[in-house]
N, C-alpha and C positions, 0 to 999 in steps of 0.2 A: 419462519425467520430464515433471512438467507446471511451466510458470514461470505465473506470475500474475502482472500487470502494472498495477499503479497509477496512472495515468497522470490529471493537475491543470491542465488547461487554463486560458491564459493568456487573462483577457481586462479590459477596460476596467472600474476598481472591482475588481479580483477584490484579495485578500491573502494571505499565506500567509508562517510563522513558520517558516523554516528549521530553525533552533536546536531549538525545541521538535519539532518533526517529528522531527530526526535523534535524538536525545535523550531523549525522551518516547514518542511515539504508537508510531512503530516498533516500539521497544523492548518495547513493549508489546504491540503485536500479534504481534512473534515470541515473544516467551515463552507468551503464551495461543494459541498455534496450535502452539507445540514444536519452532518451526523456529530454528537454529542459527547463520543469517547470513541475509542479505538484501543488496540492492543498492539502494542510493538514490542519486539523477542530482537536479542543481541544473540546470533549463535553462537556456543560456545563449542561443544561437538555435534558432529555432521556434516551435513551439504552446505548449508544455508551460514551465508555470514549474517542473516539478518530479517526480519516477515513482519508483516504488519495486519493485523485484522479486523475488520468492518464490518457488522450488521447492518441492514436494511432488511425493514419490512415484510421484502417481496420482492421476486423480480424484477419484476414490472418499477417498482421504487430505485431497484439498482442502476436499469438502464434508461429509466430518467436522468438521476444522477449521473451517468456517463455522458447522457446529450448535454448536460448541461454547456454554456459558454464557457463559464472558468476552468472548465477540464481540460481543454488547449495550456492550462498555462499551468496546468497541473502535471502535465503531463511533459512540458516544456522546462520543469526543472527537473528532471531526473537527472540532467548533467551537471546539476552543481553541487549534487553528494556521493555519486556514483560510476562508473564504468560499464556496472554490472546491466545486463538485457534482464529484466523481472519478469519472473512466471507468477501470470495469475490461475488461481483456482476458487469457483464459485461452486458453494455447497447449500446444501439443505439441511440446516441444522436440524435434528430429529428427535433428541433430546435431551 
């Protein structure tokens, strides 16, 4: 099982639309990748204003889902909840 972690570092100027994140983008991104649930975190203390996390499969399953077409327009609203540049991090869930 692989998780993929979205992860929106908190910094001086940064912004970032809750609402529409939880609502909108996500929603959006699990439908056009075919994943069924997801995980989203509101930072409260730390780095992070904010993360969101996706299993798939398999690798191999993740970066189909990345080829997919809709990922263009997935990837094309990052600007209407956020400022913030996302660090992604993909893991090997192990147990």
């Amino acid at each position: 099982m692989i998780k993929v972690s979205v992860f929106y570092p908190n910094s001086e100027g940064s912004t970032f639309d809750h609402d529409y994140y939880k609502n909108s983008h996500v929603p959006l991104a699990a439908s056009t990748w075919g994943l069924d649930k997801s995980q989203i975190e509101r930072g409260v203390e730390g780095p992070y204003v904010a993360a969101v996390h996706f299993e798939f499969p398999s690798v191999d399953e993740y970066r189909s889902a990345m080829a997919r077409e809709g990922t263009a327009a997935v990837l094309a609203d990052i600007p209407n909840y956020t400022n913030i540049r996302p660090v992604i991090q993909v893991s090997e869930i192990v147990e």
